[in-house]
N, C-alpha and C positions, 0 to 999 in steps of 0.2 A: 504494500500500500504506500502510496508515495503522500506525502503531507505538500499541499500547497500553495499559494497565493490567492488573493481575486482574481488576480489577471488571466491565469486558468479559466476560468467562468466565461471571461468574456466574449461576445461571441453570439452565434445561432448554435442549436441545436435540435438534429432531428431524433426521431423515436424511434430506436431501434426494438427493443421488446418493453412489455410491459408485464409482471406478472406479481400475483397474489402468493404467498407461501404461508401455508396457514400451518396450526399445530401441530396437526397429527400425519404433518408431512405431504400434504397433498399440495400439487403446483397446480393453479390455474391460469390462463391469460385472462387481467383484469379487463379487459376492453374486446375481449374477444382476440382468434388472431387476423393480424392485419390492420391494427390498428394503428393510427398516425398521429403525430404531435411535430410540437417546436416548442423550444424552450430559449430565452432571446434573454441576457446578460448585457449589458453595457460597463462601460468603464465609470459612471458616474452613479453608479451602486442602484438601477434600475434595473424589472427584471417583470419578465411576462411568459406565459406559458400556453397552451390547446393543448388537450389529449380529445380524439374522439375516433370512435367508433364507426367501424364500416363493412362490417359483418351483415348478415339477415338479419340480427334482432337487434340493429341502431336505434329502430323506431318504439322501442319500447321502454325507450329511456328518455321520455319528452317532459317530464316536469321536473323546472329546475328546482326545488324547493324541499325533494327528496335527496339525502344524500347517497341514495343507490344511484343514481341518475349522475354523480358527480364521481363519483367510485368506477360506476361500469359501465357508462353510456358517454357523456361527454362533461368535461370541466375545462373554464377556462379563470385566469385570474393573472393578475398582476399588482406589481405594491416593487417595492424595495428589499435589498438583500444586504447580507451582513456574511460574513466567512469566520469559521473559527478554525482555525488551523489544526491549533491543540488538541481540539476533540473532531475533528474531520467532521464539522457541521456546515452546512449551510442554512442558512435561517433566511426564508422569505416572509417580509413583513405585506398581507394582504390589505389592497386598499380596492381594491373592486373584486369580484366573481360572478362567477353567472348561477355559483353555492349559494345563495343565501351567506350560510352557516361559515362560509368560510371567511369574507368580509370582516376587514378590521381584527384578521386570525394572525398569528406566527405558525405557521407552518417548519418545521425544524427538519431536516434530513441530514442523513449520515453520506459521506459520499466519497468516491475512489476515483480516480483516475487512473487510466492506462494506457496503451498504444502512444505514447509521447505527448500525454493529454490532448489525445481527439479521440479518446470516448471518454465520459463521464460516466459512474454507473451513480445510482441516487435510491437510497432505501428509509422509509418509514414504517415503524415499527406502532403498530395501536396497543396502547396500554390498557384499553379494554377489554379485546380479546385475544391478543398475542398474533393477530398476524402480520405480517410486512408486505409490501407492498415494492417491489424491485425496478426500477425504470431502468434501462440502457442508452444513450444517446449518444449517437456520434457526431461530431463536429462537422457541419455542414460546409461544404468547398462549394456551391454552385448558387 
């Protein structure tokens, strides 16, 4: 695991997998597979995101106000970010979503770099029922 800067961050990024790893071991793709995102860093500590869904069952995640629909259908949000090197966190400070619930949230994630930092990997772990949540994204060239 390498520790490192903001400058790392900055940037575009696209969505390479996204997946659920719950307790008793079982991997799911959170978004189905085939699912797409971008995740955009700036140099002046701004920072904006899409995940969504494009599978058969997109259309079953139409009300923003649920957070299955933000989990497994589509989220998007943006706000400002903060790097903690020491504990390999990244902390997005939400100032908009299409969550509700997420709005005026910190969002905290653990996070890895590899390939010469052009993939990011990004994990959240829920302290309510112990699953994680694993993104991959590679730094977008085009």
């Amino acid at each position: 695991m390498s520790k490192t800067s903001e400058n790392a961050f900055v940037g575009t990024w696209k969505l390479v997998s996204q997946h659920t790893h719950f307790p008793d071991g079982r991997i799911e793709a959170s978004r189905g597979e085939g699912a797409i995102g971008v995740l955009m860093y700036d140099a002046a500590g701004n920072m904006a995101v899409q995940l969504a869904r494009t599978d058969d069952h997109w259309d079953e995640y139409s009300d923003m106000r649920e957070l299955t629909t933000a989990m497994d259908g589509y989220l998007g949000y943006f706000g400002t970010y903060e790097v903690d090197a020491t504990t390999q966190t990244v902390t997005h400070r939400v100032r908009g979503s299409s969550f509700f619930g997420y709005r005026n949230s910190l969002q905290r994630r653990h996070y890895d770099f590899t390939d010469a930092d052009q993939t990011l990997t990004l994990m959240a772990a829920s302290p309510r029922d112990g699953t994680k949540r694993v993104l991959i994204w590679q730094r977008a060239t085009e």
